[in-house]
C-alpha positions as CSV (number, residue, x, y, z in Angstrom):
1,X,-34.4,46.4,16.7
2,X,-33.4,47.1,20.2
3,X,-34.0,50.6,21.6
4,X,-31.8,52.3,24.2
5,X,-33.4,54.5,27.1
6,X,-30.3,56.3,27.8
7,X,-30.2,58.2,31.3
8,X,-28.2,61.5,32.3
9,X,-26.4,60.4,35.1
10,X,-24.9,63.5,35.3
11,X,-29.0,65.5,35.7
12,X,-28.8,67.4,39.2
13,X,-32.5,68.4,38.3
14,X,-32.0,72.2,39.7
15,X,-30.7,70.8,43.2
16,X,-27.3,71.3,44.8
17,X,-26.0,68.0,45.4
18,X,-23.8,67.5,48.6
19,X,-20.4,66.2,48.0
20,X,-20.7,62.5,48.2
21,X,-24.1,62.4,47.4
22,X,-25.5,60.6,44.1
23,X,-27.0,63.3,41.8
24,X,-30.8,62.7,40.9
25,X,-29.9,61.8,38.0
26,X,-27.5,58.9,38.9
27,X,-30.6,57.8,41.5
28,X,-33.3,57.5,38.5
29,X,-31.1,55.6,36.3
30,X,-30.1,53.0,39.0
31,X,-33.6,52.7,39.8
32,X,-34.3,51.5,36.2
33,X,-31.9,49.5,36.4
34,X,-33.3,47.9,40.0
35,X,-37.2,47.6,38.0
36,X,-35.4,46.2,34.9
37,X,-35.9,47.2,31.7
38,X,-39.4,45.8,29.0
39,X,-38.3,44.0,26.2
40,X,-36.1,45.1,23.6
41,X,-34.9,48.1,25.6
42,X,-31.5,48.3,27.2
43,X,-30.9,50.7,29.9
44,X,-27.7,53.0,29.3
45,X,-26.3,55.4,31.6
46,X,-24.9,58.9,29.6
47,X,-23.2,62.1,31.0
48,X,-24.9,65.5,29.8
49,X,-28.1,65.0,27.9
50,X,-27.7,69.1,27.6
51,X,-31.3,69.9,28.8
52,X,-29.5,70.7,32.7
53,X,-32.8,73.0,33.2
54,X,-35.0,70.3,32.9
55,X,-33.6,67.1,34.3
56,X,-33.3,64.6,35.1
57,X,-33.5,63.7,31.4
58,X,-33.8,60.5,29.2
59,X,-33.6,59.9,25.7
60,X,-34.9,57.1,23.8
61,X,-33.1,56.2,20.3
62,X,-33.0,53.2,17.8
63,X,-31.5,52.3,14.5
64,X,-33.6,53.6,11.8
65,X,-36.1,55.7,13.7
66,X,-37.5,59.1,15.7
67,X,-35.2,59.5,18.8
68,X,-36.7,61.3,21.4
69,X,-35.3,63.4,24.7
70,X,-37.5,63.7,27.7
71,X,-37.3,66.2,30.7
72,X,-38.7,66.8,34.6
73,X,-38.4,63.0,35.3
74,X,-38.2,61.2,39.0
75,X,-37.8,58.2,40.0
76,X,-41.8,57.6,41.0
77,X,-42.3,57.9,37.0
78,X,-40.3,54.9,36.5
79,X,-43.3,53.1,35.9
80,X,-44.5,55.2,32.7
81,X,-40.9,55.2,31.5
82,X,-40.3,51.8,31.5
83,X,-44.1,51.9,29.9
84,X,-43.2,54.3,27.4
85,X,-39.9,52.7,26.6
86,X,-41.3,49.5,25.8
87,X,-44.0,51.3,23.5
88,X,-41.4,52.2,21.8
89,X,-39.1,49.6,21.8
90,X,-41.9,47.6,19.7
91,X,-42.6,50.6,17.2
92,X,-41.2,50.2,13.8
93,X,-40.5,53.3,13.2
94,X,-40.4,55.3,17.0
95,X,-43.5,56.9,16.7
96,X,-45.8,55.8,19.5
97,X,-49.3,56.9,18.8
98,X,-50.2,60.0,20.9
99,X,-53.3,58.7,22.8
100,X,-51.4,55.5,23.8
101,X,-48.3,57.2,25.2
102,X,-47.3,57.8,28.4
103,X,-48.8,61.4,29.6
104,X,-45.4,62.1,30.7
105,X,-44.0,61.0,27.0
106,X,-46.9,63.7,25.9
107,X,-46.4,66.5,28.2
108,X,-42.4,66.5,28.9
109,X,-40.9,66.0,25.5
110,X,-37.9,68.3,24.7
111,X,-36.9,66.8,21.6
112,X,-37.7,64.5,18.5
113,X,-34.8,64.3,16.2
114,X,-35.3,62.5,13.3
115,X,-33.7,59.2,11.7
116,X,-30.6,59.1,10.7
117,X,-30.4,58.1,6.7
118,X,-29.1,54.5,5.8
């Protein structure tokens, strides 16, 4: 099952963004895309996660399991994301156990939404 790590490209994380400029956002999910994604995870860029007061956000979502939305990322967490994202690429059912997650995955999570039924 391959697992998305979808990125709000549209995330100003609480800045103004000059008019030209790439919004945080847009930055953080090109540099995942520059440090290449784990195994079974395919990086997707979305507009609007809806959590604008805490981006830059991510999700993480598969067929048949826990999706999960993540908030107050950078790009110099790129290494636990792409850590964290690969954790739960090879989960069967998106449920990473706590102690091996990424602190960030522990500390910054704004959502869990369960499966959707088959």
């Amino acid at each position: 099952m391959a697992a998305i790590l979808h990125v709000c490209t549209t995330c100003r994380a609480g800045q103004p963004v000059p008019e030209g400029e790439a919004c945080p956002g847009q930055r953080l999910h090109d540099a995942l895309l520059r440090s290449g994604a784990p195994q079974g995870v395919t990086i997707r860029a979305t507009e609007c996660l809806s959590a604008c007061d805490h981006g830059c956000n991510i999700a993480l979502s598969k067929p048949g399991a826990w999706s999960y939305v993540y908030g107050r990322l950078g790009e110099a967490d790129i290494p636990e994301i792409l850590r964290g994202a690969g954790l739960y690429a090879i989960s069967a059912d998106g449920i990473v156990p706590w102690r091996e997650r990424p602190a960030i995955f522990r500390k910054q999570s704004l959502a869990r939404i369960p499966p959707m039924e088959s």
